[in-house]
C-alpha positions as CSV (number, residue, x, y, z in Angstrom):
1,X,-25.8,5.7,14.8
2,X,-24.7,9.0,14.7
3,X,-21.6,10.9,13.4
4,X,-19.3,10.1,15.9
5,X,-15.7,7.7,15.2
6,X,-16.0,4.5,15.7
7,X,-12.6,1.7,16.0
8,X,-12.2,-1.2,13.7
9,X,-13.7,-3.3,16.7
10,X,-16.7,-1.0,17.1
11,X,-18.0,-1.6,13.2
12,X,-17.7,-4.9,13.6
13,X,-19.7,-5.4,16.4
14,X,-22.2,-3.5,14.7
15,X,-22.1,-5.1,11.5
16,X,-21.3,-8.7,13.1
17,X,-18.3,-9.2,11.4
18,X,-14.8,-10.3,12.1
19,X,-12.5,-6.9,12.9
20,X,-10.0,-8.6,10.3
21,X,-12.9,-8.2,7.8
22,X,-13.5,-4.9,8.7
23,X,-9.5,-4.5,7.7
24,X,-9.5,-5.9,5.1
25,X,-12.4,-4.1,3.6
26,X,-11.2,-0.6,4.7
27,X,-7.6,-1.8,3.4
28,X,-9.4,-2.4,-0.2
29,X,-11.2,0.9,-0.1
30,X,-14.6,-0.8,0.0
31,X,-15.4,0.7,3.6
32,X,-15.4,4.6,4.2
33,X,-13.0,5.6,6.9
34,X,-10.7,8.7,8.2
35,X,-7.6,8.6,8.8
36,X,-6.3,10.7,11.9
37,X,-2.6,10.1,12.0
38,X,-1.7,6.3,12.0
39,X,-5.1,5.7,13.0
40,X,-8.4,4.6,11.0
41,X,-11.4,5.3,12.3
42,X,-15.2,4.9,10.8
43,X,-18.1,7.7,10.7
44,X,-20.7,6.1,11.9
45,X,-23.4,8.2,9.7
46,X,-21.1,7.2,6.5
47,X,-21.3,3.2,8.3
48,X,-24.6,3.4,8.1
49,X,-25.2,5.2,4.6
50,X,-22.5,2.6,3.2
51,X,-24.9,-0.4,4.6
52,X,-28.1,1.5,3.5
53,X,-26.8,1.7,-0.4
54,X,-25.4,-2.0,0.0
55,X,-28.9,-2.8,0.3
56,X,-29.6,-1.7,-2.7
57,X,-26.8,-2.9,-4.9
58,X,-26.1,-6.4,-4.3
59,X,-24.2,-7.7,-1.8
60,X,-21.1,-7.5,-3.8
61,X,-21.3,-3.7,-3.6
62,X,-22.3,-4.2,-7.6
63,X,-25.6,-3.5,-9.2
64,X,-27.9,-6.6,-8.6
65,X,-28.6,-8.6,-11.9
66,X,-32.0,-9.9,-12.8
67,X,-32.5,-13.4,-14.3
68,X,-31.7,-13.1,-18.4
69,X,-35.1,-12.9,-20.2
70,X,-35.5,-15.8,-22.9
């Protein structure tokens, strides 16, 4: 990917997701996007840094949690 805009429909592809989940997501504020007018569009370098740290938080978007000790 690079830093070019990608549509709701594009993400999804790449992330192989529902559009409607890609929405939702954006909608929530969970997703980074631009807004050019009425319209949303996705970075596809931020896409890609957003996935990158989701890999290393858990899947949540949280900090992962080890087992307690004891």
């Amino acid at each position: 990917m690079s830093g070019s805009l990608l549509t709701a429909a594009e993400v999804a592809k790449v992330l192989g997701v529902p559009k409607s989940w890609v929405y939702e997501q954006s909608r929530r504020g969970r997703i980074p996007t631009v807004t050019l007018g009425r319209y949303r569009r996705y970075r596809a370098d931020a896409i890609e840094a957003w996935v990158k740290e989701l890999e290393t938080a858990g899947s949540n978007g949280l900090p992962k949690r080890g087992r307690p000790i004891g």
